[in-house]
BALOBA-1460 file (C-alpha; in Angstrom, 3 decimals):
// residues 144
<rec num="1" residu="x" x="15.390" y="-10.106" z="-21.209"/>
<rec num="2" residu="x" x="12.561" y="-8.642" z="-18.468"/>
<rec num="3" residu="x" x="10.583" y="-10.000" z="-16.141"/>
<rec num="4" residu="x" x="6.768" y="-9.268" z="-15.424"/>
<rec num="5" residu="x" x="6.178" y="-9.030" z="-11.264"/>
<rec num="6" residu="x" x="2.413" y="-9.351" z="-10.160"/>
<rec num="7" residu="x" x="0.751" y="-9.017" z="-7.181"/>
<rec num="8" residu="x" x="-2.148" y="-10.788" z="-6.496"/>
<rec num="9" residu="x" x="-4.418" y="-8.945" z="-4.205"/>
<rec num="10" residu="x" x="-6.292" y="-11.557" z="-3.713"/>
<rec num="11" residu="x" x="-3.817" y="-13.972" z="-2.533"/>
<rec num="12" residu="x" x="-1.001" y="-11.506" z="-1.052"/>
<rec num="13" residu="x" x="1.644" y="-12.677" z="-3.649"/>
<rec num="14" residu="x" x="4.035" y="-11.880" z="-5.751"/>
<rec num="15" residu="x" x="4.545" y="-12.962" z="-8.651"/>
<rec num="16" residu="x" x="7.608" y="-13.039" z="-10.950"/>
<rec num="17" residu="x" x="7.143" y="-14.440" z="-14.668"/>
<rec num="18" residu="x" x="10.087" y="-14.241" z="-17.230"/>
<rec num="19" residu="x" x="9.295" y="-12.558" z="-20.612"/>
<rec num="20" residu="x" x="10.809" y="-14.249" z="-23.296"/>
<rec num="21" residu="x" x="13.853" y="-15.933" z="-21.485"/>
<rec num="22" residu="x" x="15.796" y="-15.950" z="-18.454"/>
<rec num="23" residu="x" x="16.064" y="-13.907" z="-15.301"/>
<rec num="24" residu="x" x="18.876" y="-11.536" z="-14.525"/>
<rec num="25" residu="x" x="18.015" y="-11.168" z="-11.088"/>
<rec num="26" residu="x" x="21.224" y="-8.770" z="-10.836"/>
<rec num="27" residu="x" x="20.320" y="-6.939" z="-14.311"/>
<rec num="28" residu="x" x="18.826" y="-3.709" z="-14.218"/>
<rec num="29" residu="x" x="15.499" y="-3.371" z="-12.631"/>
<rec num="30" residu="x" x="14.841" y="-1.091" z="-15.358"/>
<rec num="31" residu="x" x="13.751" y="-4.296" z="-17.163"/>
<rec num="32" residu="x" x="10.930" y="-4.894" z="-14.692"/>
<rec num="33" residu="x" x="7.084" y="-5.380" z="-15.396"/>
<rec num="34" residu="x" x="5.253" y="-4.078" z="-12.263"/>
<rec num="35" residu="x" x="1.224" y="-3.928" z="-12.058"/>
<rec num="36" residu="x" x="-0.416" y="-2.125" z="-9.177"/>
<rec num="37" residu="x" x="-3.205" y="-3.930" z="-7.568"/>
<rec num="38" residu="x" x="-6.261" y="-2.498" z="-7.351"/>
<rec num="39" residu="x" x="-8.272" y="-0.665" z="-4.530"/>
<rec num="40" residu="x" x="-11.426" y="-0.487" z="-3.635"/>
<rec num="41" residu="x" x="-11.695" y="1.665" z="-0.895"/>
<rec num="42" residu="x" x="-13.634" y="-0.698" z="1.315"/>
<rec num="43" residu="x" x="-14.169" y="-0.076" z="5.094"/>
<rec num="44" residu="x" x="-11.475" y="-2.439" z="5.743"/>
<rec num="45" residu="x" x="-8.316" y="-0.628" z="7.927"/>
<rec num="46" residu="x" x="-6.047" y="-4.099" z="7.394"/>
<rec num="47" residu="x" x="-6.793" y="-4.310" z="3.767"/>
<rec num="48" residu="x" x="-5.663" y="-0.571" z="2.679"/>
<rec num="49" residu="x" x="-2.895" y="-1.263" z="5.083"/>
<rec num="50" residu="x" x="-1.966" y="-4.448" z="3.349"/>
<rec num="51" residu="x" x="-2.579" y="-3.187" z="-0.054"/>
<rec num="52" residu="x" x="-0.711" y="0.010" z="0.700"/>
<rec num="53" residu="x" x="2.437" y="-2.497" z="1.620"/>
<rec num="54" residu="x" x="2.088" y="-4.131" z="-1.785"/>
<rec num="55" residu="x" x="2.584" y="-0.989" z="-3.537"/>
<rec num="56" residu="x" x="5.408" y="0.249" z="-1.230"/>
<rec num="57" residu="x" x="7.214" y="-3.039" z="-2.577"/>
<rec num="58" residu="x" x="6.520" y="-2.454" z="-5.839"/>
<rec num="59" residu="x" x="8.152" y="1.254" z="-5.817"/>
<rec num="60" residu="x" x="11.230" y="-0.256" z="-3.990"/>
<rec num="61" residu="x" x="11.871" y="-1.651" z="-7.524"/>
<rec num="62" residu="x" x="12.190" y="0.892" z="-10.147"/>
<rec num="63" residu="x" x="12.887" y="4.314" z="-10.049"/>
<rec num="64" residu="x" x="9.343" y="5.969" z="-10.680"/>
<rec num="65" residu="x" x="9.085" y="9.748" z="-10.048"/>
<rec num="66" residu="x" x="7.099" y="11.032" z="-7.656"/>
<rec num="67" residu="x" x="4.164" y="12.388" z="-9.712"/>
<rec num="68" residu="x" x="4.202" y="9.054" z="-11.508"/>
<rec num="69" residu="x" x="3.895" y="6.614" z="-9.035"/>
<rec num="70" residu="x" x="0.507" y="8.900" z="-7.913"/>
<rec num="71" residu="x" x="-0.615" y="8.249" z="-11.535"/>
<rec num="72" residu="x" x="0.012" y="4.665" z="-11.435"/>
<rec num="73" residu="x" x="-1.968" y="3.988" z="-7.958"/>
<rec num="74" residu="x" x="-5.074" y="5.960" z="-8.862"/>
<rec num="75" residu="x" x="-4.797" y="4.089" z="-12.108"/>
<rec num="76" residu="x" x="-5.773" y="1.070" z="-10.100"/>
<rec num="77" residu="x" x="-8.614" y="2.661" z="-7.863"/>
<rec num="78" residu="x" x="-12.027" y="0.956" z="-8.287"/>
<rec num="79" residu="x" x="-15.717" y="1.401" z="-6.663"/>
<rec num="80" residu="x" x="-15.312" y="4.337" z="-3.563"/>
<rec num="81" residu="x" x="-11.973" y="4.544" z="-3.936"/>
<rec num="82" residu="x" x="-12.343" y="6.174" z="-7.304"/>
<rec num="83" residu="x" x="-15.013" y="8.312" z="-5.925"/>
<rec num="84" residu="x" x="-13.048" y="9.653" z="-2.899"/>
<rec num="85" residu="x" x="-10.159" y="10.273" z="-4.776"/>
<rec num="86" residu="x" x="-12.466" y="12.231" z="-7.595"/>
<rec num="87" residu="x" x="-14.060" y="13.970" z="-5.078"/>
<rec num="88" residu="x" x="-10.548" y="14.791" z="-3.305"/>
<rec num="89" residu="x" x="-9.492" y="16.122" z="-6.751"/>
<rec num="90" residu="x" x="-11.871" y="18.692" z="-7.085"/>
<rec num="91" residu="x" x="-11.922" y="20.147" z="-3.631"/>
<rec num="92" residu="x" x="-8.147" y="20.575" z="-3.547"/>
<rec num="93" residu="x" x="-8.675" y="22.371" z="-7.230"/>
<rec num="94" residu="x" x="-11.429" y="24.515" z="-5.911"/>
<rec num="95" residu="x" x="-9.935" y="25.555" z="-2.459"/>
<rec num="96" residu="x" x="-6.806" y="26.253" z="-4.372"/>
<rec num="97" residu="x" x="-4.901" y="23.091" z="-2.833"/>
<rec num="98" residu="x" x="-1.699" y="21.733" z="-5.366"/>
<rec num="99" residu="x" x="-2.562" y="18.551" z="-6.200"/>
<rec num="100" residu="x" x="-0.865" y="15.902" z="-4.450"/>
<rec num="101" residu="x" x="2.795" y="14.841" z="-5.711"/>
<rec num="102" residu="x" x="3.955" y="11.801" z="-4.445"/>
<rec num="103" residu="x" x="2.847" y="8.817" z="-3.115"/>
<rec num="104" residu="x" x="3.789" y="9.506" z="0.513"/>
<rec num="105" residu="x" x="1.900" y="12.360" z="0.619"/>
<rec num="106" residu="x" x="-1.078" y="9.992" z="-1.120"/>
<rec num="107" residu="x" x="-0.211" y="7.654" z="1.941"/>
<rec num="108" residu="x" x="-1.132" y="10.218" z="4.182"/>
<rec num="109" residu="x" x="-4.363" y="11.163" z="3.139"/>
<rec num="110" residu="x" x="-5.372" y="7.739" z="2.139"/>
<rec num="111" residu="x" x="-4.308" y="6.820" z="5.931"/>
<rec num="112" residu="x" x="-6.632" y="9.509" z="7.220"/>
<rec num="113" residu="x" x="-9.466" y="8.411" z="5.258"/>
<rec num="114" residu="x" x="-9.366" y="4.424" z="5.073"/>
<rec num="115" residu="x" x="-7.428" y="3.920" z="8.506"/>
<rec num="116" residu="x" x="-9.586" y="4.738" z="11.524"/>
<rec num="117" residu="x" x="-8.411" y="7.164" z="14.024"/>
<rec num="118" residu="x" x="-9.107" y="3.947" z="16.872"/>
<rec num="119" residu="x" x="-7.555" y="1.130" z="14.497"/>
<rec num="120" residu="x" x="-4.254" y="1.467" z="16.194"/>
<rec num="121" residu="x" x="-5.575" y="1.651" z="20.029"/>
<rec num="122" residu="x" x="-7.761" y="-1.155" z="19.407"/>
<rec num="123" residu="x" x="-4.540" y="-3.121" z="17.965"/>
<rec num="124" residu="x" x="-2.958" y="-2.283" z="21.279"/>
<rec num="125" residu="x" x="-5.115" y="-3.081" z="23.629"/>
<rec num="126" residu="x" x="-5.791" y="-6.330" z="21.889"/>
<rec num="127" residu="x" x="-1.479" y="-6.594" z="22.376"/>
<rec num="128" residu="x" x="-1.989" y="-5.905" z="26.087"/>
<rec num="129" residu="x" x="-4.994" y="-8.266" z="26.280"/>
<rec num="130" residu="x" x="-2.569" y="-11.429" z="25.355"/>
<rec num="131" residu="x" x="-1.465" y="-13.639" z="27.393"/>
<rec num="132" residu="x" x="1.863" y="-15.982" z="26.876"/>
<rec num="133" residu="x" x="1.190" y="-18.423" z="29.442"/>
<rec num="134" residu="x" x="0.431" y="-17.424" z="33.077"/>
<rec num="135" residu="x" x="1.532" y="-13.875" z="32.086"/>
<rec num="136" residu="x" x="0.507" y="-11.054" z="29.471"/>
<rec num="137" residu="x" x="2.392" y="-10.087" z="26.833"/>
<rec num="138" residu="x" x="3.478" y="-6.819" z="28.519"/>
<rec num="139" residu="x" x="5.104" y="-8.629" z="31.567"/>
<rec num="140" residu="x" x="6.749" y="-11.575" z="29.054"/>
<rec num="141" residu="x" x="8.370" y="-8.245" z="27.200"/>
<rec num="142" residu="x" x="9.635" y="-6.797" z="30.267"/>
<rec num="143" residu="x" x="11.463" y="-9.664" z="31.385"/>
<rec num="144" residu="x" x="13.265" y="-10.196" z="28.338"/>
């Protein structure tokens, strides 16, 4: 028997619902029901990044090829994130550009366009702006 696993974007679970009778959790992931939560695209650096997480889960499971598991993500893209990825479509296709080919490379260029350039300074100066006690973070790190 197979499982169904969900992801609820919403919620950040996951979700594992039997189909039909009982879980082999050492079976054959073959078996496996996965859905891709959808993206929006939204100007929000810690929801691609969370989202993006999700989906690296999900391809830990089966064994999806590469071009598939592209397939399967835009699948799920909604609102801008549809429209970037349209629009990054036809300018690879007119400039001559392959089209993309697996999901890391999708990772990079979905990175570059939903991830800031600052997100990760800001994250670290916000690191060296705590304080564990009398002391910041930085000097409570050193000691140990």
């Amino acid at each position: 028997m197979g499982i169904e696993l969900g992801v609820n974007s919403a919620e950040g679970k996951i979700s594992v619902v039997p189909i039909g009778g009982h879980i082999d959790l050492n079976g054959d992931l073959d078996a496996i029901k996965l859905k891709i939560p959808s993206f929006q695209g939204k100007n929000d650096p810690e929801s691609y990044l969370e989202w993006e997480k999700k989906v690296d889960w999900i391809f830990d499971c089966p064994n999806y090829s590469k071009a598939k598991k592209v397939k399967l993500v835009v699948i799920e893209f909604t609102d801008y994130a549809l429209i970037w990825w349209n629009q990054n479509v036809i300018s690879r296709k007119r400039s001559g550009e392959r089209s993309v080919a697996s999901w890391e490379e999708m990772k990079v260029l979905m990175r570059r366009r939903f991830v800031p350039n600052h997100y990760y300074r800001d994250l670290n100066m916000k690191l060296q702006g705590l304080n564990h006690g009398s002391r910041s973070v930085d000097e409570y790190f050193k000691e140990m």
